[in-house]
Every structure is written in structure tokens, then in C-alpha cells.
SEDO-86839 format. One record per residue (C-alpha): residue in one letter; x, y, z. Coordinates in Angstrom, 3 decimals, padded with zeros to 6 digits. Layout:
{A, {X, Y, Z}},
...
***
This chain:
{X, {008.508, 023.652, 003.957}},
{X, {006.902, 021.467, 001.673}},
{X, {004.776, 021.336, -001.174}},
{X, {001.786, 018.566, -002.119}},
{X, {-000.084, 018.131, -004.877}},
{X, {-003.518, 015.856, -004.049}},
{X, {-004.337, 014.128, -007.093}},
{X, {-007.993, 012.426, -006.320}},
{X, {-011.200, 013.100, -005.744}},
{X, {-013.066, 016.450, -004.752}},
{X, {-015.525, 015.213, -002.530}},
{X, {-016.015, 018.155, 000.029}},
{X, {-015.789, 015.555, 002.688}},
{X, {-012.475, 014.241, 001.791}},
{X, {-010.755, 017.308, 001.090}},
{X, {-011.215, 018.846, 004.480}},
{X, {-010.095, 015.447, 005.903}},
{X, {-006.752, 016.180, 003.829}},
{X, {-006.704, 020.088, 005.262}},
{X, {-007.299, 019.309, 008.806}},
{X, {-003.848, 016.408, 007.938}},
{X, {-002.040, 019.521, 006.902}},
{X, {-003.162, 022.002, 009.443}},
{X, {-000.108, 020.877, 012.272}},
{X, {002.442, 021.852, 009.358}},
{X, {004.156, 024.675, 009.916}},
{X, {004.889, 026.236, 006.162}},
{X, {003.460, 023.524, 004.015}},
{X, {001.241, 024.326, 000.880}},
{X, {-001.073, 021.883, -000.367}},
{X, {-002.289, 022.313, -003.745}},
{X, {-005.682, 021.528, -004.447}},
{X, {-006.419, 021.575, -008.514}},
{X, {-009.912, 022.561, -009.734}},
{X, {-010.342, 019.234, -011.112}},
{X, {-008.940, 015.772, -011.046}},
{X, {-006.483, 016.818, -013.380}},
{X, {-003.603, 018.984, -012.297}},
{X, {-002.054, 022.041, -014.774}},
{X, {001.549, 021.929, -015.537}},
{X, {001.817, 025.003, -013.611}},
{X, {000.759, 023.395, -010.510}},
{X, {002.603, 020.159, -011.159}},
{X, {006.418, 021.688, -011.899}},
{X, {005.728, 023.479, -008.461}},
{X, {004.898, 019.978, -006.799}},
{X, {007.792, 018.307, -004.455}},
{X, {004.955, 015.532, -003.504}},
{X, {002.419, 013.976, -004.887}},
{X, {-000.565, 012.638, -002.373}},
{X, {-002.470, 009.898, -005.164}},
{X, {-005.956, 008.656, -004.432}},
{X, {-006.766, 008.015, -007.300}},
{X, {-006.191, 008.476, -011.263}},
{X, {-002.837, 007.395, -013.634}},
{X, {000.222, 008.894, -012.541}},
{X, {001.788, 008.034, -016.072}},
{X, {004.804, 009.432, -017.892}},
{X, {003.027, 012.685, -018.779}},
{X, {002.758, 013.427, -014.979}},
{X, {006.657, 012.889, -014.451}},
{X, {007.699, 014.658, -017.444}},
{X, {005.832, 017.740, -016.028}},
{X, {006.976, 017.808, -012.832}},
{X, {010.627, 018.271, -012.632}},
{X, {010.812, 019.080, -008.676}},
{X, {008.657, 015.884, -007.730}},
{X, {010.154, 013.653, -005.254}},
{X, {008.120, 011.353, -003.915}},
{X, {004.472, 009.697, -004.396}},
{X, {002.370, 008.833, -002.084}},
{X, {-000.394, 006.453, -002.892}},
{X, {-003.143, 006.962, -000.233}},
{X, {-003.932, 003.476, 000.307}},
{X, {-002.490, -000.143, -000.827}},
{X, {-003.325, -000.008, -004.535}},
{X, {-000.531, 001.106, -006.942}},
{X, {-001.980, -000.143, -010.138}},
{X, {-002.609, 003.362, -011.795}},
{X, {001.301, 004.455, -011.264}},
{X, {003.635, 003.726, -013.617}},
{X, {006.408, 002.668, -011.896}},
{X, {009.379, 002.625, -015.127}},
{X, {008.293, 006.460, -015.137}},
{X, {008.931, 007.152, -011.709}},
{X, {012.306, 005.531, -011.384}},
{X, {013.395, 007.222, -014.593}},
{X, {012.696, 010.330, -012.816}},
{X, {014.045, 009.671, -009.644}},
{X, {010.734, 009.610, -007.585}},
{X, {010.077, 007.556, -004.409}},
{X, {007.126, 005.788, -004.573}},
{X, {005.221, 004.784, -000.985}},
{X, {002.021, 002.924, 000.138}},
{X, {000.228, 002.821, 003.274}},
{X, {-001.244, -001.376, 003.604}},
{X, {-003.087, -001.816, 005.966}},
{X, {-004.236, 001.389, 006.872}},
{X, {-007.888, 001.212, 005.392}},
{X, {-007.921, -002.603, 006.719}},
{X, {-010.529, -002.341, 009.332}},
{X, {-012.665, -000.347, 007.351}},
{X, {-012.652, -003.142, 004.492}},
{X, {-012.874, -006.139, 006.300}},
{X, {-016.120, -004.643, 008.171}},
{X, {-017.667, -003.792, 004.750}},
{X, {-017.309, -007.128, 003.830}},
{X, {-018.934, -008.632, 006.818}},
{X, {-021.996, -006.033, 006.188}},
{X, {-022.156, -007.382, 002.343}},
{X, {-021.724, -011.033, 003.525}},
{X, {-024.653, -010.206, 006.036}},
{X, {-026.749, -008.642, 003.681}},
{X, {-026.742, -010.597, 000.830}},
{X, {-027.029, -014.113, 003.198}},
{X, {-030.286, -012.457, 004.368}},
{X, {-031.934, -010.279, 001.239}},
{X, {-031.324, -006.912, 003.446}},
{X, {-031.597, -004.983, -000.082}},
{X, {-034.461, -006.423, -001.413}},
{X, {-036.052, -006.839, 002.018}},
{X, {-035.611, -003.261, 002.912}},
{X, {-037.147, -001.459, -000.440}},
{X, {-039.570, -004.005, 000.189}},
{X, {-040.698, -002.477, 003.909}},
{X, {-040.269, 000.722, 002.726}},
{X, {-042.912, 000.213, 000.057}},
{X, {-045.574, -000.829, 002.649}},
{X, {-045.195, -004.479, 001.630}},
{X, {-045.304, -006.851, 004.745}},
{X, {-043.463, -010.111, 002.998}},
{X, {-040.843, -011.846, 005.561}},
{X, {-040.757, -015.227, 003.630}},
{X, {-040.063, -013.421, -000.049}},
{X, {-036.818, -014.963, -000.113}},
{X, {-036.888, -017.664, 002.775}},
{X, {-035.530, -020.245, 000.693}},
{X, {-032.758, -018.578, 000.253}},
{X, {-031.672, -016.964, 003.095}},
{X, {-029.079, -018.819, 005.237}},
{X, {-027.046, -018.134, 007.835}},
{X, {-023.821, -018.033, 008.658}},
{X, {-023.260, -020.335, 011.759}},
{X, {-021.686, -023.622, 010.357}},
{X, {-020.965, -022.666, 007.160}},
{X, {-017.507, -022.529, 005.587}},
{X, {-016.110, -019.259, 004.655}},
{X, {-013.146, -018.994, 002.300}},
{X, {-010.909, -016.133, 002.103}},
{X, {-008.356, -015.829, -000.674}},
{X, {-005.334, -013.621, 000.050}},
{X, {-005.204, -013.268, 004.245}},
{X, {-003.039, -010.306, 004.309}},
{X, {-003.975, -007.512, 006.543}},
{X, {-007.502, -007.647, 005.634}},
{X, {-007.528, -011.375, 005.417}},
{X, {-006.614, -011.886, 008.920}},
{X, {-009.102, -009.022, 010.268}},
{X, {-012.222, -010.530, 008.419}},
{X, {-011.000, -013.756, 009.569}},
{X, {-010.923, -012.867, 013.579}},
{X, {-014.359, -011.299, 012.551}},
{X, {-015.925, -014.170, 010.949}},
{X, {-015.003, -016.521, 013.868}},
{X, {-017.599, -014.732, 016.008}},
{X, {-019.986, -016.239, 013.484}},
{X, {-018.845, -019.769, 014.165}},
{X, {-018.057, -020.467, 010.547}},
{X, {-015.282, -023.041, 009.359}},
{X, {-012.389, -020.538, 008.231}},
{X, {-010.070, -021.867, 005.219}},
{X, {-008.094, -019.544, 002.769}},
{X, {-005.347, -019.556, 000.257}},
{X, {-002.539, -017.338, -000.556}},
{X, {000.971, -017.560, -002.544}},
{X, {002.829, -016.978, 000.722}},
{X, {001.233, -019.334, 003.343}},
{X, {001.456, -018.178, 006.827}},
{X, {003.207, -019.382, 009.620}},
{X, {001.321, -022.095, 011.563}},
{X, {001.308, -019.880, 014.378}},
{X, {-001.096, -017.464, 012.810}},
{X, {-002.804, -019.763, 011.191}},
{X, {-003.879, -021.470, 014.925}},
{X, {-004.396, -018.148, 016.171}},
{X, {-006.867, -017.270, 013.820}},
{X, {-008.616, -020.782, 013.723}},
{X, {-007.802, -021.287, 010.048}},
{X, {-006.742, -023.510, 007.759}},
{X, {-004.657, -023.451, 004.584}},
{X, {-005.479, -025.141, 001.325}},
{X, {-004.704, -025.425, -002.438}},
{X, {-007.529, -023.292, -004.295}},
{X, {-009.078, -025.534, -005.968}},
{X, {-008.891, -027.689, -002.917}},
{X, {-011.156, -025.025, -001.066}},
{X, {-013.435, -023.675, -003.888}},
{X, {-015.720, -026.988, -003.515}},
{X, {-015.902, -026.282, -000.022}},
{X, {-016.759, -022.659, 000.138}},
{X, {-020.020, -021.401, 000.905}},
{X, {-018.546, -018.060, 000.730}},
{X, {-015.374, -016.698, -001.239}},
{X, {-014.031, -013.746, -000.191}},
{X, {-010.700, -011.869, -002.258}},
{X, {-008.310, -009.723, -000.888}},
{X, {-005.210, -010.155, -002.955}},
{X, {-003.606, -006.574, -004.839}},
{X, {-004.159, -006.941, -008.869}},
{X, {-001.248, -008.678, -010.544}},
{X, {-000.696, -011.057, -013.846}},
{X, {-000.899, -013.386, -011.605}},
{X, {-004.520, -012.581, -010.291}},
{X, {-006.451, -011.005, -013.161}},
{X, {-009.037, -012.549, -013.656}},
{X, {-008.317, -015.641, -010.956}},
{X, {-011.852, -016.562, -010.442}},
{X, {-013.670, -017.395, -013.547}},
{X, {-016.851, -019.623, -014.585}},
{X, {-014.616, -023.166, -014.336}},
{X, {-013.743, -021.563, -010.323}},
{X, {-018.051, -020.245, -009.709}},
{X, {-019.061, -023.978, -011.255}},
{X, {-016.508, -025.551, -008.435}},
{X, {-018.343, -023.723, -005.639}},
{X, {-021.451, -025.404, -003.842}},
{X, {-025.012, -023.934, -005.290}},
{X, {-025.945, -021.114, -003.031}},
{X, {-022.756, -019.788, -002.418}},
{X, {-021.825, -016.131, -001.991}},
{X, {-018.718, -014.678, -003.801}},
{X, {-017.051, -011.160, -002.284}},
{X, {-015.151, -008.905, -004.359}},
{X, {-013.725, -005.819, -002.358}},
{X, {-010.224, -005.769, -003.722}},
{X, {-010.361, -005.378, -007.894}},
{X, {-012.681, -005.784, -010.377}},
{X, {-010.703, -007.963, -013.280}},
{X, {-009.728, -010.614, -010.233}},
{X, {-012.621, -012.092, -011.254}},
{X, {-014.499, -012.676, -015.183}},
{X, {-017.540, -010.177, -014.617}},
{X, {-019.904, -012.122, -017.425}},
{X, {-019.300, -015.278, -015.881}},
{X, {-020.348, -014.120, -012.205}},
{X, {-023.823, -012.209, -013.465}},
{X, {-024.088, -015.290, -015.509}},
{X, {-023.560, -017.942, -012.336}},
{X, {-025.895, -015.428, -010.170}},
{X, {-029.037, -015.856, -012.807}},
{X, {-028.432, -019.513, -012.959}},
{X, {-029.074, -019.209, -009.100}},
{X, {-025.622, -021.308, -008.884}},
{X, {-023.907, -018.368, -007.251}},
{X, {-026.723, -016.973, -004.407}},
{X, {-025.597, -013.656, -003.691}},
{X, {-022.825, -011.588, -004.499}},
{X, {-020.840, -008.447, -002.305}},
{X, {-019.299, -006.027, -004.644}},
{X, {-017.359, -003.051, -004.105}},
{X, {-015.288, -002.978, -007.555}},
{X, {-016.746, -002.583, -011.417}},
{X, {-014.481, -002.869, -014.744}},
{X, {-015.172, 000.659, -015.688}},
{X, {-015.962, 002.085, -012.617}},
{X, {-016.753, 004.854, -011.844}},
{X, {-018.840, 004.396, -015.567}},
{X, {-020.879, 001.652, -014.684}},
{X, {-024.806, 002.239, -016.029}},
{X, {-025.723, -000.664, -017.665}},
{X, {-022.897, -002.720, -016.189}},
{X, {-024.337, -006.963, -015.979}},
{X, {-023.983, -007.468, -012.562}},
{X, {-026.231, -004.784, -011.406}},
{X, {-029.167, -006.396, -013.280}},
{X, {-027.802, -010.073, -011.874}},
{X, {-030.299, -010.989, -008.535}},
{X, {-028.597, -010.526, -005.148}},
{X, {-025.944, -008.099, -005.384}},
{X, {-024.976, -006.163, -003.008}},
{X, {-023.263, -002.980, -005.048}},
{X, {-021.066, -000.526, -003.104}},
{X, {-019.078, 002.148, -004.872}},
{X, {-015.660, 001.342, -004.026}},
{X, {-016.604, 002.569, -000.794}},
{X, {-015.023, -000.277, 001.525}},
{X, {-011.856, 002.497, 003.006}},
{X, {-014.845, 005.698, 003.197}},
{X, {-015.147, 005.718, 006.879}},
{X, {-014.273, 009.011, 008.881}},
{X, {-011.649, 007.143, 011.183}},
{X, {-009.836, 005.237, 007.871}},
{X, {-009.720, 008.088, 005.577}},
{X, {-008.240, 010.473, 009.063}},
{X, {-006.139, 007.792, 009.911}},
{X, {-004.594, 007.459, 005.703}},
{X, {-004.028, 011.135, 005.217}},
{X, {-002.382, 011.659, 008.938}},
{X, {-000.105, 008.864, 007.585}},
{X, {000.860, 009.877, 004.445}},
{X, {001.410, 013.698, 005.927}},
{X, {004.109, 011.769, 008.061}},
{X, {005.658, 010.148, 005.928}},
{X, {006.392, 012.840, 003.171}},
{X, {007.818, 014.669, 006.851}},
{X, {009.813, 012.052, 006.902}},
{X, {011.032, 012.004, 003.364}},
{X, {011.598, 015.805, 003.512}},
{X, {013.879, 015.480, 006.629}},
{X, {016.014, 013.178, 004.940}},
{X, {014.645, 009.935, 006.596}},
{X, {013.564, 006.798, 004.929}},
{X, {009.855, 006.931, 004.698}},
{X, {007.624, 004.152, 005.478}},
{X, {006.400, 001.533, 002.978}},
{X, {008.806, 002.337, 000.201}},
{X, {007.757, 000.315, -003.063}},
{X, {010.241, 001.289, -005.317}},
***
């Protein structure tokens, strides 16, 4: 028998996702708290902790003196602190690549719809206005046009097979390069970054959130892009300098940009970039697909199984 905490959202949706993961279990209990924040009542019963989403700081691990492992639903561990958990003897797990397909589709859709003005073009039908060459000037397409992909990890390397089908030029960059094999496989090439920012007619980032990363692509990186390119954000928010991105969109420098991460999210009224021309705004939504979200919470189910039997989980971070 085991006992879970979900820390996350309460979307009716997702929760039954996470009971129907539970359902084969014979004598687990899964706690569900009335909000996003757990009691202490609930938490010094809690064995495992399921994270979506939220901090899981030192005032969580104080509080929960039975906790043994946490299980981040998803790749991101950038709301855990990690000093905290070892100091309290908690295993701490991801699941990369899990939500990859999911992403790396949402990224093509963006890419499509801000190369074409879907947005703008669809409010525009809807309103009973017949206007097909609004935004002719600006709308391109893909075929022959170099798409650059920063981090090729597993979402890298699916949005890469994907983009092929569009017969664009494929170049990326990354900190650990990959082996020439899989770079001929996937039809891509490896360069420096500022090598490939003058070449990209679209940038898209899939790297995690580290010193290293915050806030990689800034105005000096937008101004080293061709006019009219399109810039992709589905991984986090601070990898790239918000004010300089509306700012390169209203110059018209940067056409178009895909974004599925907001500093402050999910607070963002008022935020620039939803006022700059030709973005495509999702709400972190790249992983909310039936089949990812069924697919995560059977996985982390089977690992805490594992961890409970005495077995070495999979994807142990620390």
C-alpha cells in the first residue's frame, strides 16, 4: 500500500486522468487536497508526492516526515528545491520525454499559424470579413526556409523529423552535440549559436531552465536573426528577455512569435507580448493532450511501484 499526495492543478479533466492511473492499485490512497495547497495533516500522511506543478520548498519537507520520494510529472524540476529534499532523504524523479510528442506537435501548429496569420485570419472570417490578402506580405511558407532548433533533446529531435516533411534546411545547437549518426539521420546540422542565429528564419528552444540559459536569447540574439523571422518559445519563459521580443515583434524585425510560456504565468493580463502583433499565445498547454497527460501519470504510478518495492525507479535526479 501506498500513499500519494498530487500537488497540481484541479482541472476536473486532469484529476480523473490521475484516478483512472490509480484505479489498477490494489490498496493505494491518493490524496487529493481542496486546493493547490496541501494541509500538514495531509502532507505528514504522504509517502509520495506526484508534482505538476507549484514549489516543493523546505516548508513542504519539513511537514512531511514520511515522504519518500517526488515525482515531478513531466521534465521540469525548477520549482523543487533540491538541498531540501536531500536533507530529508527524498528521491527525486522525472519523466523526459514523456510529454515530447505532444510538444513538438504544438510547436509545428504555432510555427504554422503564425507563418500564415491563422489567428488573425480566423477572427477575421468569423466576423463576416472576406480579406485573404490582409497579411499577404507577410505570410511565408515554410518550404526552403531554414529552421533552427536550439536544444535537440527529445523534443528537438521529434520537431526535427517533423519539420523535414516541410522541406526546410534543419540546423540546431546544443551544449552536448550529438553523434554524427543522429545528426545524418535527422538531416541536420550542428553549429555555434551565433553561427546559426543569422541564418534562422525560425528559432525554436527546447533546452530545461538553467544559469546557463536564462535569458539566452536577448535583443543582441533577435537583431542577429533575418527580418521576418519567427522565434518559438515552448520550454521557459526567462530563456528569452520578454521586452526585447514584444519590442523586435513591433519593429516588424521579428514576424511572428509561438508562445507557450509567460514570466508570471499563470498572472499574465497586461503582459507585453500579448499586445506585440503575431503571437501565437498558448497557456502552457504544449503536454495537455489526452494521450500525453495518460501516458505521464501511468508512468509516474509505475515508478513510485517501483520505489515502494524496493527497486530503483526510473529517471532518478537526485
Amino acid at each position: 500500500m501506498i500513499t500519494a499526495i498530487w500537488i497540481g492543478e484541479q482541472d476536473p479533466e486532469v484529476l480523473s486522468l490521475l484516478r483512472d492511473a490509480f484505479t489498477p492499485v490494489p490498496g493505494a490512497e491518493l490524496i487529493i487536497p481542496a486546493g493547490t495547497a496541501p494541509s500538514g495533516e495531509e502532507l505528514a500522511r504522504t509517502e509520495y508526492i506526484l508534482n505538476g506543478a507549484g514549489v516543493l520548498d523546505e516548508a513542504v519537507f519539513s511537514r512531511a516526515p514520511n515522504l519518500k520520494m517526488v515525482q515531478r510529472v513531466g521534465a521540469g524540476t525548477d520549482g523543487i528545491d533540491f538541498d531540501a529534499a536531500r536533507r530529508a532523504g527524498v528521491t527525486v524523479a522525472n519523466l523526459p520525454g514523456a510529454n515530447s510528442v505532444a510538444v513538438a506537435e504544438l510547436a509545428v501548429a504555432s510555427l504554422l499559424a503564425c507563418a500564415r496569420h491563422l489567428p488573425g485570419l480566423n477572427t477575421a472570417t468569423h466576423a463576416g470579413e472576406w480579406t485573404p490578402n490582409r497579411w499577404l506580405h507577410s505570410s511565408i511558407e515554410l518550404s526552403g526556409k531554414t529552421a533552427a532548433i536550439i536544444g535537440l533533446g527529445h523534443i528537438g529531435r521529434l520537431l526535427a523529423a517533423r519539420l523535414t516533411a516541410f522541406d526546410m534546411r534543419l540546423i540546431y545547437f546544443d551544449v552536448f552535440r550529438q553523434p554524427p549518426d543522429v545528426e545524418e539521420q535527422l538531416g541536420i546540422e550542428f553549429m555555434a549559436l551565433d553561427d546559426l542565429l543569422p541564418l534562422a528564419d525560425v528559432l525554436s528552444i527546447h533546452v530545461p531552465l538553467t544559469e546557463e540559459t536564462n535569458g539566452l536569447i536577448g535583443a543582441k540574439q533577435l537583431a542577429a536573426m533575418p527580418t521576418g523571422s519567427i522565434v518559438l518559445n515552448l520550454s521557459r519563459a526567462s530563456i528569452v528577455d520578454e521586452e526585447a521580443l514584444a519590442a523586435s515583434l513591433h519593429s516588424g524585425h521579428t514576424a511572428g512569435a509561438g508562445l507557450d510560456v509567460f514570466i508570471g504565468e499563470p498572472n499574465i493580463a497586461g503582459h507585453p507580448l500579448l499586445d506585440a502583433p503575431n503571437v501565437v499565445a498558448t497557456p502552457h498547454a504544449g503536454a495537455q493532450t489526452r494521450d500525453t497527460v495518460s501516458r505521464v501519470f501511468s508512468r509516474a504510478v509505475e515508478n513510485l511501484l517501483e520505489h515502494a518495492a524496493g527497486r530503483t525507479p526510473a529517471h532518478v535526479i537526485d
